[in-house]
N, C-alpha and C positions, 0 to 999 in steps of 0.2 A: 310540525317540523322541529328539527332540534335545531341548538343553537347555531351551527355550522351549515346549516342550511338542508341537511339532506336530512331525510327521514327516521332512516334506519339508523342513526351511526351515532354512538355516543357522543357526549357534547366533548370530550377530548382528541375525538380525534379527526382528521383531516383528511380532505378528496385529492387536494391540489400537491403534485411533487411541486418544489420549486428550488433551482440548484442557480447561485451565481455564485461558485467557485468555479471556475475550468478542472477537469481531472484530467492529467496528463499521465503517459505510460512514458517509461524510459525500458532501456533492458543492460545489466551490465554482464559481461564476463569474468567468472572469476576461476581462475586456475586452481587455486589450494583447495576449493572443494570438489571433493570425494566420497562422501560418506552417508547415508543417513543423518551422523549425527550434525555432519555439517551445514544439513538442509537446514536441521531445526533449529539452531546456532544464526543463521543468515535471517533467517526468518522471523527468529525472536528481535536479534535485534534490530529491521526493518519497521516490524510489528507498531515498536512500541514508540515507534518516532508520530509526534504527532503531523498529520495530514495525510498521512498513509493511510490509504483503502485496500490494497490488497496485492502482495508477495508470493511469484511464482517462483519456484526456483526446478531448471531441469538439471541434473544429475551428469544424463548423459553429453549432453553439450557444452554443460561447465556455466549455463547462462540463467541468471535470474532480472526477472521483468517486475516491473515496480508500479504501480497505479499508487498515483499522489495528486493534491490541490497545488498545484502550482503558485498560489498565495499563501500558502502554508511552510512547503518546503522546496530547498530545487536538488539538485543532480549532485552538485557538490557537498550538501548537506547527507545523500543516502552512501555516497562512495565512501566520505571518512566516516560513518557507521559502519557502513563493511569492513575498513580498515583498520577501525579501532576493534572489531571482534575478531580479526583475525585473519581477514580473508579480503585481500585488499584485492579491487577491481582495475582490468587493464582496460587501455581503450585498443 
């Protein structure tokens, strides 16, 4: 057996997922975007916020969905990111 206990699996690496952060989804509306480039614009700056897992953004609805750790960052922390790139969020 390897070090990790299973057989097969390099001594680096791991069986067991284990998550104690909460991931939480939010979703905001934002009016000014319109474009292509404004997806990638919302997205970059979401991106690069630390605790963010993952930035949807729809076009046609105006609405981008946010997956984040709730110990990391909150709602107020992702809207002045939208706000500071340009594309400030309504409630």
């Amino acid at each position: 057996m390897k070090p990790n206990g299973n057989p097969g699996c390099p001594p680096e690496a791991t069986t067991e997922r284990m998550s104690t952060v909460a991931e939480t989804q939010t979703m905001f509306t934002v009016p000014a975007m319109s474009c292509m480039h404004c997806e990638k614009a919302i997205k970059s700056a979401l991106e690069r916020l630390n605790g963010v897992e993952d930035v949807g953004v729809d076009l046609n609805t105006k609405k981008v969905t946010v997956k984040y750790h709730d110990s990391a960052i909150s709602p107020d922390v992702l809207a002045k990111a939208l706000a500071a790139a340009g594309y400030p969020a309504v409630e």
